[in-house]
C-alpha positions in Angstrom: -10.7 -0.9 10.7 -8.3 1.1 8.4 -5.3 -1.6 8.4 -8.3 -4.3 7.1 -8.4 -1.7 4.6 -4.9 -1.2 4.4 -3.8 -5.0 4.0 -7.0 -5.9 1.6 -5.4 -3.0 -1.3 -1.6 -4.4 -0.1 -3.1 -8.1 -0.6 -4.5 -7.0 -3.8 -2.0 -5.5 -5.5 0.6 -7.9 -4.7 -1.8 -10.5 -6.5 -1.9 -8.3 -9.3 2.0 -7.6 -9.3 2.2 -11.8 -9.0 0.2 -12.2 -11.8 1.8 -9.6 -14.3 5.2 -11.0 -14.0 5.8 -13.1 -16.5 7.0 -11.5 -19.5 4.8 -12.3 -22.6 7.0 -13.7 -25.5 8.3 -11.3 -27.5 6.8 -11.7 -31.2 2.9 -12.1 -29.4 4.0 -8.9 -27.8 2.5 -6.6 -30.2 -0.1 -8.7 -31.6 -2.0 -9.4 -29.0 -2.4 -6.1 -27.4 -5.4 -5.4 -29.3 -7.1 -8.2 -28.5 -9.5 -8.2 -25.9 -7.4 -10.3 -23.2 -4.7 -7.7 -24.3 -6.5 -4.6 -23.3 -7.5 -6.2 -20.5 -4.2 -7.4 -19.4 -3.2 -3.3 -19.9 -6.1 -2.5 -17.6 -5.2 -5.0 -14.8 -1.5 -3.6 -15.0 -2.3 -0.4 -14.8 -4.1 -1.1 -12.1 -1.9 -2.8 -10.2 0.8 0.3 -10.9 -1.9 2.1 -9.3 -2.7 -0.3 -6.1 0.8 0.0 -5.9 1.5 3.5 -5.5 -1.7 4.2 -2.8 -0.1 1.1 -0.9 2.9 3.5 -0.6 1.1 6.0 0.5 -1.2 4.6 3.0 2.1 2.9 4.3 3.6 6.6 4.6 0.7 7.8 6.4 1.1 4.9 8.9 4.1 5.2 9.5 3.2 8.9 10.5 0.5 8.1 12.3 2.5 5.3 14.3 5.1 8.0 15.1 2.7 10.8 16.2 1.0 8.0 18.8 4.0 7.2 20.2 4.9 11.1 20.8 2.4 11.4 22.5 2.7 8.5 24.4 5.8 9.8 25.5 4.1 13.3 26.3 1.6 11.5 28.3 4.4 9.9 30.4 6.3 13.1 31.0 3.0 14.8 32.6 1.9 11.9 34.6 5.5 12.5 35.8 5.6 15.5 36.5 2.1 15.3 38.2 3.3 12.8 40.3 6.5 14.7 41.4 4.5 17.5 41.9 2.6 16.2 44.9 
């Protein structure tokens, strides 16, 4: 259930990234940031910085939490082992 979460914000934010990447022309630039499409075009890309960094983090914690499975995987393996040497 967590990685649907974790591929919907990853989906969404490299939409957003997609669609922010085309520079604007420069002598619009300034103008049209106080428009309303400007502000909004602020909004979306700050939310996309945003989408950005918590994929990062929720990739982190994956990784993590891939790691600490597999540890104890391992640990798992080494007392059904020993259990089995042991009788």
């Amino acid at each position: 259930m967590r990685f649907q979460y974790a591929g919907a914000i990853v989906l969404l934010g490299l939409m957003t990234l997609g669609a922010c990447s085309a520079p604007p022309p420069k002598e619009g630039r300034s103008r049209d940031a106080n428009t309303p499409a400007g502000k909004l075009g602020q909004a979306a890309y700050k939310a996309s910085v945003e989408v950005g960094k918590a994929g990062k983090v929720i990739g982190q914690k994956l990784d993590t939490a891939a790691h600490n499975a597999h540890e104890g995987w391992k640990e798992a393996a080494r007392k059904d082992q020993n259990k089995k040497q042991s009788q």
